[in-house]
MDTraj code that builds the backbone (N, CA, C; nanometers):
import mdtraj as md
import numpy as np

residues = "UNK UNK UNK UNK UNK UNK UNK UNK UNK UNK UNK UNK UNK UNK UNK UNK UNK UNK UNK UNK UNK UNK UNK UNK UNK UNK UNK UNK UNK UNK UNK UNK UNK UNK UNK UNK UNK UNK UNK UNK UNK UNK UNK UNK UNK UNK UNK UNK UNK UNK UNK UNK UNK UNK UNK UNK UNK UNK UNK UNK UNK UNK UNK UNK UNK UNK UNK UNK UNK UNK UNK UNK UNK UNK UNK UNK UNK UNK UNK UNK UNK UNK UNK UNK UNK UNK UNK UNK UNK UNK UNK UNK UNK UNK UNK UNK UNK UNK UNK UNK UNK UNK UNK UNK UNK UNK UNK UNK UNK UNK UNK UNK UNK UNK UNK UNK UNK UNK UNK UNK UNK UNK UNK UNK UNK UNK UNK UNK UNK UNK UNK UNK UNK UNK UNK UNK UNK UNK UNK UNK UNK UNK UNK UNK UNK UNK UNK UNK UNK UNK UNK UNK UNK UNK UNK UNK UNK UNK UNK UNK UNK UNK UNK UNK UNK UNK UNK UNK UNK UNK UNK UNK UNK UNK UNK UNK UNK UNK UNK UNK UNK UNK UNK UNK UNK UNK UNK UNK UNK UNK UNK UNK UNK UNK UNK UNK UNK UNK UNK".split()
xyz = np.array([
    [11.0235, 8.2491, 10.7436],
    [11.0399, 8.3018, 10.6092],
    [11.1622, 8.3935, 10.6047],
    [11.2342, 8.3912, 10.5101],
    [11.3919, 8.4735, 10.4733],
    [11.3451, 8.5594, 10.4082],
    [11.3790, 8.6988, 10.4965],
    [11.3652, 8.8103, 10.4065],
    [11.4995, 8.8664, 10.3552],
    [11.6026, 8.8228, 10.3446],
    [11.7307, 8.8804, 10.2705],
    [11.7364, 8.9123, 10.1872],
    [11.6921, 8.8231, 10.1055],
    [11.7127, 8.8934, 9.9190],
    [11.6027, 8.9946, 9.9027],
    [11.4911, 9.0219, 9.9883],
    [11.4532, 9.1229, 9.9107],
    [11.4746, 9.2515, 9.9238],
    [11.4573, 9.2982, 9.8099],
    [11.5461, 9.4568, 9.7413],
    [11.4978, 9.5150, 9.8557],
    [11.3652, 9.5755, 9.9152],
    [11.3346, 9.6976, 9.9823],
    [11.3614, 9.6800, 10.1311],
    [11.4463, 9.5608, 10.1756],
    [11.4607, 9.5359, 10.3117],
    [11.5883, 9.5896, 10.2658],
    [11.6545, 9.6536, 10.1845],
    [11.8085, 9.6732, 10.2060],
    [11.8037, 9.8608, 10.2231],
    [11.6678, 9.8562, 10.1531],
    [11.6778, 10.0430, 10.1568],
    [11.6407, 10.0688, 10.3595],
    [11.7150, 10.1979, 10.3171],
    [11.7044, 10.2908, 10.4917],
    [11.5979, 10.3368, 10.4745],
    [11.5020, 10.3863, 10.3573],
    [11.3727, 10.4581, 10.3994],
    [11.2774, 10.4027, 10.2882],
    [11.1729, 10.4011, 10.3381],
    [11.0574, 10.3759, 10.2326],
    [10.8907, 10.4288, 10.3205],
    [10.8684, 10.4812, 10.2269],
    [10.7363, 10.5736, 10.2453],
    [10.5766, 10.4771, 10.1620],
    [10.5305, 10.3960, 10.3012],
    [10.4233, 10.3599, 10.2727],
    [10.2884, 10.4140, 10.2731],
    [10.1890, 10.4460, 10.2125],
    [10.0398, 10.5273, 10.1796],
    [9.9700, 10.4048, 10.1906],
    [9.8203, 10.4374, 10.2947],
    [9.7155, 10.3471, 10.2743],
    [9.6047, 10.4433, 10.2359],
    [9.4997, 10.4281, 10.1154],
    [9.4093, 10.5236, 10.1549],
    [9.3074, 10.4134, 10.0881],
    [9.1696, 10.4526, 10.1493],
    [9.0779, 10.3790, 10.1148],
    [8.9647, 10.4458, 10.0136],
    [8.9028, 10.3507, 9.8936],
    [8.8032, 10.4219, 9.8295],
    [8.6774, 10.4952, 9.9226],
    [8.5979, 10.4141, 10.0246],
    [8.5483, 10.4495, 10.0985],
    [8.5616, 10.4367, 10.2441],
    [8.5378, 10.4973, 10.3337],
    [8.5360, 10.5133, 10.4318],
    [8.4908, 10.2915, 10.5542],
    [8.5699, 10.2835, 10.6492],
    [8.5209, 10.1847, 10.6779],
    [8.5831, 10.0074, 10.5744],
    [8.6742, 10.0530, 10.5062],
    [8.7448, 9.9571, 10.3939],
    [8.8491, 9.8808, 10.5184],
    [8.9051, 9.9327, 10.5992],
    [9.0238, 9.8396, 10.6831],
    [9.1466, 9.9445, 10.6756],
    [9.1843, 10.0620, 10.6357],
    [9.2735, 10.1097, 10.6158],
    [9.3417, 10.0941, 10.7397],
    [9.2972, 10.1694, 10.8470],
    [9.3652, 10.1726, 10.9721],
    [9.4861, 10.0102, 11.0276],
    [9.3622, 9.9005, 11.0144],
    [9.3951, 9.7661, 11.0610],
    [9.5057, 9.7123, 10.9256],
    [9.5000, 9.7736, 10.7872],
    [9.6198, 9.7205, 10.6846],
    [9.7396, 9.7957, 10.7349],
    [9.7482, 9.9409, 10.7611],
    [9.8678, 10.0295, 10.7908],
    [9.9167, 9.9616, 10.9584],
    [9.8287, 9.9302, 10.9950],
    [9.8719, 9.9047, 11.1412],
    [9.9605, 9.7747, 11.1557],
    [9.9304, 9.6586, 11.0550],
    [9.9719, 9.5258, 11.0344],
    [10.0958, 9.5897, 10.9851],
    [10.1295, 9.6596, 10.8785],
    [10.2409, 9.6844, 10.7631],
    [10.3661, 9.7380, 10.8979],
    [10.3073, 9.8807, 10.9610],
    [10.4391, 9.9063, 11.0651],
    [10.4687, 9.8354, 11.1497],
    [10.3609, 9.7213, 11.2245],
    [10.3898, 9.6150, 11.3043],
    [10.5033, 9.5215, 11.2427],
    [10.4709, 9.4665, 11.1156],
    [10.5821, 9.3961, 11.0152],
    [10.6796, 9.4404, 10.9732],
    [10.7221, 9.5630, 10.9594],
    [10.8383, 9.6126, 10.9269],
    [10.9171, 9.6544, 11.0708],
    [10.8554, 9.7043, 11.2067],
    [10.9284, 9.6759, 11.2684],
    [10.9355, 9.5137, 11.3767],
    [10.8386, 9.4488, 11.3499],
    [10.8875, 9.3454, 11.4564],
    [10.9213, 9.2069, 11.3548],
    [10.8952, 9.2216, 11.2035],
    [10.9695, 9.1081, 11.1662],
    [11.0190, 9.1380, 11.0463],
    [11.1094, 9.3032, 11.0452],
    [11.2066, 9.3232, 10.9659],
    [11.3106, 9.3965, 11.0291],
    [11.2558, 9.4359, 11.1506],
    [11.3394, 9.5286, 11.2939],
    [11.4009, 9.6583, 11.1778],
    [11.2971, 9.7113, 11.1184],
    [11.2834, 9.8602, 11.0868],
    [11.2922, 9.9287, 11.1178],
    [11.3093, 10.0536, 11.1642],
    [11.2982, 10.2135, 11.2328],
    [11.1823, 10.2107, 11.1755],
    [11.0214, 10.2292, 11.2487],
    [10.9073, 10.2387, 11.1604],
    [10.8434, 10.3796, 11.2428],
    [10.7751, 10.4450, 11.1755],
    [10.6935, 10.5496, 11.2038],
    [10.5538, 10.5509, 11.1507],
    [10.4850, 10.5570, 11.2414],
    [10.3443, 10.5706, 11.1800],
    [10.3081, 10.7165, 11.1559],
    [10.2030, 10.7429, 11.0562],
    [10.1550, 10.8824, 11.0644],
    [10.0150, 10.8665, 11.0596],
    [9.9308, 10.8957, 11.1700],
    [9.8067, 10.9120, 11.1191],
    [9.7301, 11.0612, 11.0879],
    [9.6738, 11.0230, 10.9058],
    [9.6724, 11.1617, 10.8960],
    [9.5141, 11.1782, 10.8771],
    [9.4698, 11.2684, 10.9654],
    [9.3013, 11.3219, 11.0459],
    [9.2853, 11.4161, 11.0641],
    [9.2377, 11.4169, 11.1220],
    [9.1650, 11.5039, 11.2468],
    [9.1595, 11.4514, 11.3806],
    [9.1073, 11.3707, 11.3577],
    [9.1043, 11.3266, 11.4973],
    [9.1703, 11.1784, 11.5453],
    [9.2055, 11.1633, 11.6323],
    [9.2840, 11.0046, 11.6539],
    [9.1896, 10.9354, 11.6515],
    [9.1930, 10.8007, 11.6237],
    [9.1179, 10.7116, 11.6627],
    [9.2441, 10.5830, 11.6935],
    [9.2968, 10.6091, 11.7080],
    [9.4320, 10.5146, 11.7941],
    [9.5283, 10.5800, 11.8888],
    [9.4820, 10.6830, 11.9627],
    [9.5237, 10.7559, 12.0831],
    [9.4925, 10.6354, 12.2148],
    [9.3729, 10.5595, 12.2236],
    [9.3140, 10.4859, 12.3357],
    [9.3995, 10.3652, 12.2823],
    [9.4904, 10.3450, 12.2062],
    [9.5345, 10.2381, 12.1870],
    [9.6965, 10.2191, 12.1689],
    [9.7384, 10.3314, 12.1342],
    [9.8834, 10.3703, 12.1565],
    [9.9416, 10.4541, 12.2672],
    [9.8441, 10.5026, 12.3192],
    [9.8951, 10.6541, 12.3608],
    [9.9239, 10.6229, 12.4954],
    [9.9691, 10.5015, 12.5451],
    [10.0403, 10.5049, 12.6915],
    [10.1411, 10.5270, 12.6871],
    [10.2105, 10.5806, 12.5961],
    [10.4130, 10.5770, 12.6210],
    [10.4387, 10.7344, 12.5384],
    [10.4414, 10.8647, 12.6040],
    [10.4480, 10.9748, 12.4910],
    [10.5956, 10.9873, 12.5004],
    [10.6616, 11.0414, 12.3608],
    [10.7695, 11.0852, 12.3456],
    [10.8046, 11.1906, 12.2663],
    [10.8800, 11.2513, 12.3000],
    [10.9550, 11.3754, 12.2189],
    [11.0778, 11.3264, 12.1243],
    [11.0656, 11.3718, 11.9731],
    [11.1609, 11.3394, 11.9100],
    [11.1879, 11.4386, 11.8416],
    [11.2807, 11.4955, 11.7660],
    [11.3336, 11.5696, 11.6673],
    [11.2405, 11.6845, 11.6756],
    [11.1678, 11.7426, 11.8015],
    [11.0715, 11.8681, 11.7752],
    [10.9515, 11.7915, 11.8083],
    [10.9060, 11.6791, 11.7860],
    [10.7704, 11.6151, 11.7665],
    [10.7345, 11.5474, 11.9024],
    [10.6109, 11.5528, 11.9324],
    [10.5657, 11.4532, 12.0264],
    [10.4964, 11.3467, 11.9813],
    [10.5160, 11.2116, 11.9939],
    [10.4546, 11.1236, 11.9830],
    [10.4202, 10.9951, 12.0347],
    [10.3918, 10.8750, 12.0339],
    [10.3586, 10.7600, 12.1226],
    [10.4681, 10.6462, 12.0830],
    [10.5378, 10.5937, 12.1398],
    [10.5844, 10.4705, 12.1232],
    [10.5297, 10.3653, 12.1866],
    [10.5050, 10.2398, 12.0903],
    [10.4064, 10.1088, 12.1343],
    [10.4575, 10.0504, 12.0608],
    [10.4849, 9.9156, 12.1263],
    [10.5759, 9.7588, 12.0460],
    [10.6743, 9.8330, 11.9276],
    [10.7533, 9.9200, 11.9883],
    [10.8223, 9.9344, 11.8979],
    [10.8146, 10.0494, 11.8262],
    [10.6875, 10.0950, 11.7580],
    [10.6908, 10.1495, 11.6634],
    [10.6421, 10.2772, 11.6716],
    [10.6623, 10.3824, 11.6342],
    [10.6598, 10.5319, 11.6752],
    [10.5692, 10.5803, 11.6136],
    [10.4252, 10.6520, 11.6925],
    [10.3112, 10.7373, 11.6149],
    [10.3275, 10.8855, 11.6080],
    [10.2722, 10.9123, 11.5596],
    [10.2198, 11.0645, 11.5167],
    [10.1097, 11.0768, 11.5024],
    [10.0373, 11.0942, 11.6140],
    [9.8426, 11.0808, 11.5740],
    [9.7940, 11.2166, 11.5235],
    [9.6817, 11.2011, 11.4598],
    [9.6258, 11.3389, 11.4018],
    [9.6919, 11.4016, 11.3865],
    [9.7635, 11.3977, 11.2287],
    [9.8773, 11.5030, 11.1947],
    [9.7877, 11.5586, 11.0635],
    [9.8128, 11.7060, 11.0333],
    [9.7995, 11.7804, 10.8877],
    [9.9173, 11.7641, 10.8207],
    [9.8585, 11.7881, 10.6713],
    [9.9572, 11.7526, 10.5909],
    [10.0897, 11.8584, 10.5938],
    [10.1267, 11.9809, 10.6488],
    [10.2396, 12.0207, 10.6853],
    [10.3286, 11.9159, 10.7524],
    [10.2384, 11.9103, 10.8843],
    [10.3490, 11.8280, 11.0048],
    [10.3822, 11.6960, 10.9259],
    [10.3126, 11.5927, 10.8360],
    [10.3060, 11.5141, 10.8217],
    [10.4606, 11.5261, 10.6624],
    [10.4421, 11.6160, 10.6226],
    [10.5495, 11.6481, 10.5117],
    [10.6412, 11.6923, 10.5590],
    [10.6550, 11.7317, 10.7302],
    [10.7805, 11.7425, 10.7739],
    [10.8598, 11.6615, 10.8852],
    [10.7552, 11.5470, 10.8740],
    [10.8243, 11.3867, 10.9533],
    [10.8661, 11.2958, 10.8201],
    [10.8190, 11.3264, 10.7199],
    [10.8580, 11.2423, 10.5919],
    [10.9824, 11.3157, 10.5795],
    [10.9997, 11.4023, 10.5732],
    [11.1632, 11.4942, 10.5554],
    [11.2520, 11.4257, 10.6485],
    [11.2080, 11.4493, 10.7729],
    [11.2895, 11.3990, 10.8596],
    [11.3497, 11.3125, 10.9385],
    [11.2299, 11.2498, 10.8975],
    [11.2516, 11.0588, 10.9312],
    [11.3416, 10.9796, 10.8720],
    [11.4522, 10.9354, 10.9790],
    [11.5502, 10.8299, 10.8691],
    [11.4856, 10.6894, 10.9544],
    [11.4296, 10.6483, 10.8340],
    [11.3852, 10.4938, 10.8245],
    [11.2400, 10.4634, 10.7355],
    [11.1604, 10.3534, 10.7758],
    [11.0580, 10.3726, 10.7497],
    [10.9150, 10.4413, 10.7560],
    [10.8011, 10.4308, 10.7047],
    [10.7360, 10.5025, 10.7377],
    [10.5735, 10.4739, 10.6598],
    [10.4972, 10.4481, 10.7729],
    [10.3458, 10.4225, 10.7282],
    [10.2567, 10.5076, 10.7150],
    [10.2212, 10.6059, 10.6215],
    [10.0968, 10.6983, 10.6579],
    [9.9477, 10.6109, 10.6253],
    [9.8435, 10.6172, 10.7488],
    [9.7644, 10.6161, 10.7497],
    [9.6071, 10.7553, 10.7309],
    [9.5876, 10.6996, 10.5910],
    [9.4928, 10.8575, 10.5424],
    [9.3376, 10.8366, 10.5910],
    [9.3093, 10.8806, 10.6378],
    [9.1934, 10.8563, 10.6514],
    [9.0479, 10.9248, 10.5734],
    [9.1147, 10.9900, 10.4841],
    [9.0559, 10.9917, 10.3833],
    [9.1229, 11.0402, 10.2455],
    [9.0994, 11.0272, 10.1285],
    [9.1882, 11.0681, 9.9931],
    [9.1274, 11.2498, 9.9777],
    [9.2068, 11.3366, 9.9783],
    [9.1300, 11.4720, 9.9153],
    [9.2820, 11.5405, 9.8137],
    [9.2093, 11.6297, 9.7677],
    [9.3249, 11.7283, 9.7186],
    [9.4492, 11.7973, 9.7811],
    [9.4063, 11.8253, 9.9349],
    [9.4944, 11.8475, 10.0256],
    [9.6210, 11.7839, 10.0304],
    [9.5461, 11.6238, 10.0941],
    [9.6465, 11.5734, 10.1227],
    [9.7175, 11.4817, 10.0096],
    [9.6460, 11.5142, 9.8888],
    [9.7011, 11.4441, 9.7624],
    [9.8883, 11.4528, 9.7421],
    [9.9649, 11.5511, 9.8088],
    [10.0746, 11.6279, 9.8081],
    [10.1539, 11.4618, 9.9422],
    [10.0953, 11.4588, 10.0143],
    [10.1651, 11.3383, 10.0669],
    [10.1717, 11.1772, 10.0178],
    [10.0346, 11.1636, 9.9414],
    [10.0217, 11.0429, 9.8842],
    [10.1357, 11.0658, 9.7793],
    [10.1477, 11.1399, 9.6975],
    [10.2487, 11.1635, 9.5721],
    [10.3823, 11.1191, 9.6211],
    [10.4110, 11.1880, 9.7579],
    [10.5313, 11.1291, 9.7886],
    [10.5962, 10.9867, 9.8662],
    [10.4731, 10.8940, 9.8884],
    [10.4877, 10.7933, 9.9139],
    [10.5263, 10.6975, 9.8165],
    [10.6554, 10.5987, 9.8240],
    [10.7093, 10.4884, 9.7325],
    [10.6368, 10.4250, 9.7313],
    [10.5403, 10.3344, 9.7901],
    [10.4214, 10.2333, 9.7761],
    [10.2956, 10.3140, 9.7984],
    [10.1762, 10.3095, 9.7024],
    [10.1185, 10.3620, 9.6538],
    [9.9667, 10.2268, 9.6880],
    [9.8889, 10.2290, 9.8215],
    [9.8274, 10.1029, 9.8325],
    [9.6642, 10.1884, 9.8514],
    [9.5588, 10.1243, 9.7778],
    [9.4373, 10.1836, 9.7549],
    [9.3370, 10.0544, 9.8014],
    [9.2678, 10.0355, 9.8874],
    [9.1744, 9.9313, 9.9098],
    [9.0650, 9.9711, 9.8680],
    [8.9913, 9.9027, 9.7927],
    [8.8535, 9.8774, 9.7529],
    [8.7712, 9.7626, 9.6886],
    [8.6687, 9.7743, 9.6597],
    [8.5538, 9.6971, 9.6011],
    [8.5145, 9.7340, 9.4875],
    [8.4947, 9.6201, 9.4343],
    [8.4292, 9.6501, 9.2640],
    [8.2748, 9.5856, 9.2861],
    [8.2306, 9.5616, 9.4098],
    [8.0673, 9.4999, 9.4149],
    [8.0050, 9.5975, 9.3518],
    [7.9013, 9.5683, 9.3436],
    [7.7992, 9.6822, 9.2557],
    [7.7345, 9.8549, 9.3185],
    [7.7476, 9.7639, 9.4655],
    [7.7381, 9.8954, 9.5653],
    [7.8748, 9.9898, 9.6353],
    [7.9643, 9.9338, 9.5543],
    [8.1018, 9.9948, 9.5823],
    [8.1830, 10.0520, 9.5197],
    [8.1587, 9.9580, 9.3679],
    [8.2616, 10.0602, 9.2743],
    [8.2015, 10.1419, 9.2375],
    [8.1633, 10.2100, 9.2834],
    [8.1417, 10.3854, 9.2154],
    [8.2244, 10.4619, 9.3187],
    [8.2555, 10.3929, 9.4445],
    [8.3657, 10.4749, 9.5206],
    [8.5130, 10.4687, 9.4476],
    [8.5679, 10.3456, 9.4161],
    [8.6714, 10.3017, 9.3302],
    [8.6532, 10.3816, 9.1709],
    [8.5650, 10.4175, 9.1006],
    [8.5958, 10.5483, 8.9994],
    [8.6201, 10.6482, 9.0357],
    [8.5266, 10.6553, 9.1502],
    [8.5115, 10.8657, 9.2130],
    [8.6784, 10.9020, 9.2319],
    [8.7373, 10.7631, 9.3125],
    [8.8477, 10.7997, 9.3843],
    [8.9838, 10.7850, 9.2434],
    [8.9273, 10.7002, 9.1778],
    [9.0418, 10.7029, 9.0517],
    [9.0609, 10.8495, 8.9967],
    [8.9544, 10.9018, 8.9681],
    [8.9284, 10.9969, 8.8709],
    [8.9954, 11.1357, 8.9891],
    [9.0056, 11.0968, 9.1045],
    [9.0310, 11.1981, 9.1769],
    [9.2643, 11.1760, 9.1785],
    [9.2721, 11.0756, 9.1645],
    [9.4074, 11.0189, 9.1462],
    [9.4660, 11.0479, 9.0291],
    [9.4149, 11.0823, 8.9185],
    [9.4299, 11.1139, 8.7838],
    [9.5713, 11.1941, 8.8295],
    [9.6944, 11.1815, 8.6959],
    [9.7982, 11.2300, 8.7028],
    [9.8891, 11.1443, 8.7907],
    [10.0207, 11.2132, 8.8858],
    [10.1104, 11.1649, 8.9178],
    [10.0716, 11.0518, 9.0452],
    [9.9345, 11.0585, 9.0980],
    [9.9244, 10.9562, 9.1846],
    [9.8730, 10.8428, 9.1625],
    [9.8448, 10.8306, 8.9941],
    [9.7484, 10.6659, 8.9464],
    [9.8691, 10.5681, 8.9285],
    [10.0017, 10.6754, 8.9253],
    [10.1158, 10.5706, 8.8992],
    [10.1735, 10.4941, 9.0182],
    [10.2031, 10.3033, 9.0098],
    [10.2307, 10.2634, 9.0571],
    [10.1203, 10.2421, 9.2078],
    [10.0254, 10.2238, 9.1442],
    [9.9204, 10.2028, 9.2597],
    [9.9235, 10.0533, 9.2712],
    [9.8985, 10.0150, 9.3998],
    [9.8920, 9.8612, 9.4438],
    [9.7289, 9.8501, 9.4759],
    [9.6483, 9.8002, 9.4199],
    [9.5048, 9.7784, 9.4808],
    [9.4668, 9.6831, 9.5756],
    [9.4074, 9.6910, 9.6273],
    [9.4040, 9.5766, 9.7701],
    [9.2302, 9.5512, 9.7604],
    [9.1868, 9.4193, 9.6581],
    [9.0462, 9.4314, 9.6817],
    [9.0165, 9.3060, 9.7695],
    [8.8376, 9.3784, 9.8289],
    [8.8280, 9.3467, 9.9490],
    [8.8215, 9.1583, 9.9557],
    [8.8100, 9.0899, 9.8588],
    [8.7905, 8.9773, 9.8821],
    [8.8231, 8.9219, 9.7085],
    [8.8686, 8.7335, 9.7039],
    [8.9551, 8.6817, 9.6229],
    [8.8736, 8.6505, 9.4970],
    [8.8319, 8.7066, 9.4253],
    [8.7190, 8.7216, 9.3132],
    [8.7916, 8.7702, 9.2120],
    [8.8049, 8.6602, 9.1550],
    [8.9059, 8.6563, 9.0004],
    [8.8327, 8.7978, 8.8915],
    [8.7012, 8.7728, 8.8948],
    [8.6575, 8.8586, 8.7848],
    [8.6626, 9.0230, 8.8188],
    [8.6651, 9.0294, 8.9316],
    [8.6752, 9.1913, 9.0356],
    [8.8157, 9.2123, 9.0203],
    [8.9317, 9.1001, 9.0396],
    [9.0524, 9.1092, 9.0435],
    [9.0728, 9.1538, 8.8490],
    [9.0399, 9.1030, 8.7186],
    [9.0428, 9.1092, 8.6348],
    [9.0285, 9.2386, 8.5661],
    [8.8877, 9.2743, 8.6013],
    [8.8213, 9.3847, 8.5893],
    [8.9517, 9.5489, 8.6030],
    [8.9592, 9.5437, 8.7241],
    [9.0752, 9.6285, 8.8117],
    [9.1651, 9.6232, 8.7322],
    [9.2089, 9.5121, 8.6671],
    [9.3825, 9.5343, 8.5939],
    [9.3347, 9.5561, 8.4810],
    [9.2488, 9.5847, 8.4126],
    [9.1874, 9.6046, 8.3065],
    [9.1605, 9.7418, 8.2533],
    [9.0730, 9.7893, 8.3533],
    [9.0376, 9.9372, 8.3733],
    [9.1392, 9.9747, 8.3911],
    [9.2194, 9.9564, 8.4949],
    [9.2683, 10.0742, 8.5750],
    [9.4380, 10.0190, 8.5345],
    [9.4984, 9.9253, 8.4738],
    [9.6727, 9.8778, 8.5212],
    [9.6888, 9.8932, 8.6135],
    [9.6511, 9.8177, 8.7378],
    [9.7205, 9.8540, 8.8678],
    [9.7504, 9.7159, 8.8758],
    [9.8213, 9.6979, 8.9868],
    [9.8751, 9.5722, 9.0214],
    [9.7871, 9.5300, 9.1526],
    [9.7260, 9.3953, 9.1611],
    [9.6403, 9.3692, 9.2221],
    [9.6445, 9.2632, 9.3323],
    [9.5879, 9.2994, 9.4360],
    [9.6321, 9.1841, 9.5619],
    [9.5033, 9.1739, 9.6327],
    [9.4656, 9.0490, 9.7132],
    [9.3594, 9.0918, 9.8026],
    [9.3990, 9.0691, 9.9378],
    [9.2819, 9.1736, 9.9919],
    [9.3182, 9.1697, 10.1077],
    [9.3511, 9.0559, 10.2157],
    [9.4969, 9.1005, 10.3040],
    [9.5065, 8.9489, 10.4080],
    [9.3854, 8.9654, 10.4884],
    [9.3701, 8.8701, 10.5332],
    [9.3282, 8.8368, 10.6441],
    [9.4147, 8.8408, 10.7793],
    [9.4215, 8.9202, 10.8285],
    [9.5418, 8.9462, 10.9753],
    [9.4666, 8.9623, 11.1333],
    [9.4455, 8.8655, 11.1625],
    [9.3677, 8.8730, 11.3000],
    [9.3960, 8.9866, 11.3959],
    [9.5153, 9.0028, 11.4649],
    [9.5650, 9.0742, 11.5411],
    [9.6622, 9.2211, 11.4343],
    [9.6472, 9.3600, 11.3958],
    [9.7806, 9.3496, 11.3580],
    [9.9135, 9.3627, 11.4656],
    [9.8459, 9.4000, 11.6209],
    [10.0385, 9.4056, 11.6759],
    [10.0271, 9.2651, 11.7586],
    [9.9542, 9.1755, 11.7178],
    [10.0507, 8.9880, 11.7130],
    [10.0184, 8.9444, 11.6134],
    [10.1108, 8.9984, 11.4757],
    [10.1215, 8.9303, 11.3409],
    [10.1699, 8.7800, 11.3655],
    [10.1111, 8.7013, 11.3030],
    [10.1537, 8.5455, 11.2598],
    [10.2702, 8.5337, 11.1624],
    [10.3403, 8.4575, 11.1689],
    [10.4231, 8.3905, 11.0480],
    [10.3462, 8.3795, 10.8992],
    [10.2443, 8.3344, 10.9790],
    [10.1722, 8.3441, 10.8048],
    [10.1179, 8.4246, 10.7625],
    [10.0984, 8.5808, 10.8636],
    [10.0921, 8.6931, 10.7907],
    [10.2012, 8.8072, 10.7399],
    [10.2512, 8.7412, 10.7161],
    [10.4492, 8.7814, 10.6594],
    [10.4178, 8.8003, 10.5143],
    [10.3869, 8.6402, 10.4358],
    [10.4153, 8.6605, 10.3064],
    [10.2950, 8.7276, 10.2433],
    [10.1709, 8.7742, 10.2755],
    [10.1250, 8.8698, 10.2309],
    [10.1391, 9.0096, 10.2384],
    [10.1956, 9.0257, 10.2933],
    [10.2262, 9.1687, 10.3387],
    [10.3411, 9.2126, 10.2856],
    [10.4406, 9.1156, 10.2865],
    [10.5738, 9.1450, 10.2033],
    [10.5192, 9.1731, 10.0463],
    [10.4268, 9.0718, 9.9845],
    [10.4266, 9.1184, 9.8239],
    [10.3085, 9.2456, 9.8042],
    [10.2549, 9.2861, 9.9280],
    [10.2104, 9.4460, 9.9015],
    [10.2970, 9.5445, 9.9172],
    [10.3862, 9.5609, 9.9729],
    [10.4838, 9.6112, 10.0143],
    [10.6022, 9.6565, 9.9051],
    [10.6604, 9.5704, 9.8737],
    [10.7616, 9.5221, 9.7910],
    [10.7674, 9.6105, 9.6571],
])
top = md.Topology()
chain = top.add_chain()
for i, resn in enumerate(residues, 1):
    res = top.add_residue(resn, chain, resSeq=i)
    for name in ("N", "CA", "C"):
        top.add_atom(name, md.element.get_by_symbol(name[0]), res)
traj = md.Trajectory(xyz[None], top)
């Protein structure tokens, strides 16, 4: 697949946000696919941020540590972490980072509402099942103002009337989730989904 013509492969930086309505949605495994794809099949400068408390991808990155610009972090296939960061440290690798950049939230609050705002792609996974969307209002109503704009929704499965619903309520622009077996051995055919969440 030719990625030339598109517009956001020409920019030097772009600030990607994953956050999930509830807890357990895939956030980790969507952000993890996205910096895998931007650096191994767009050869990006990519940075991950995971923003926690606690790592839960330390046992999985954390064989290679490095020091950069002040920061310590892990390099793996490429792509550079920052595990368990607060939203200070995390607003001062977005400053300083020339290239790309994935934050992984592991959860949406008021806190860290100040980093989602400043992310260019704006990606929210959830469910409209009956036992789910009440996480998908709680979390809208918590988005209210400068972060409902330009939201990408990622629902969990290809259900026209859930997909309908969403652009209805809410104007967001709507995708469902890939299916990505591995994310650090992305397929060819997990390219063109990921590019039109992205994008």
């Amino acid at each position: 697949m030719s990625t030339k013509n598109l517009k956001f492969t020409k920019q030097n930086k772009k600030i990607i946000g994953v956050i999930g309505a509830s807890p357990k949605l895939g956030v980790t495994h969507l952000s993890l696919s996205i910096a895998n794809f931007l650096y191994s099949g767009l050869k990006k400068k990519t940075l991950y941020i995971e923003l926690c408390d606690d790592s839960q991808l330390l046992v999985v990155v954390g064989d290679r540590q490095i020091n950069f610009d002040g920061y310590t972090g892990f390099l793996y296939k490429g792509v550079t972490y920052v595990l368990a960061c607060d939203v200070d440290e995390a607003i001062q690798l977005i400053d300083s980072w020339e290239g790309f950049i994935v934050v992984d939230f592991a959860s949406y609050s008021e806190t860290n509402s100040i980093v989602f705002q400043r992310c260019d792609t704006k990606l929210l996974i959830g469910s409209m099942t009956s036992w789910c969307s009440r996480n998908v209002y709680q979390i809208s109503n918590k988005l209210k103002g400068d972060c409902m704009k330009n939201i990408s929704y990622i629902n969990l499965k290809n259900d026209i009337n859930e997909v309908l619903r969403i652009k209805k309520e809410f104007k967001w622009n709507v995708f469902v989730r890939p299916i990505i077996d591995n994310p650090f051995r992305l397929k060819e055919s997990d390219f063109e989904p990921l590019i039109q969440i992205i994008k």
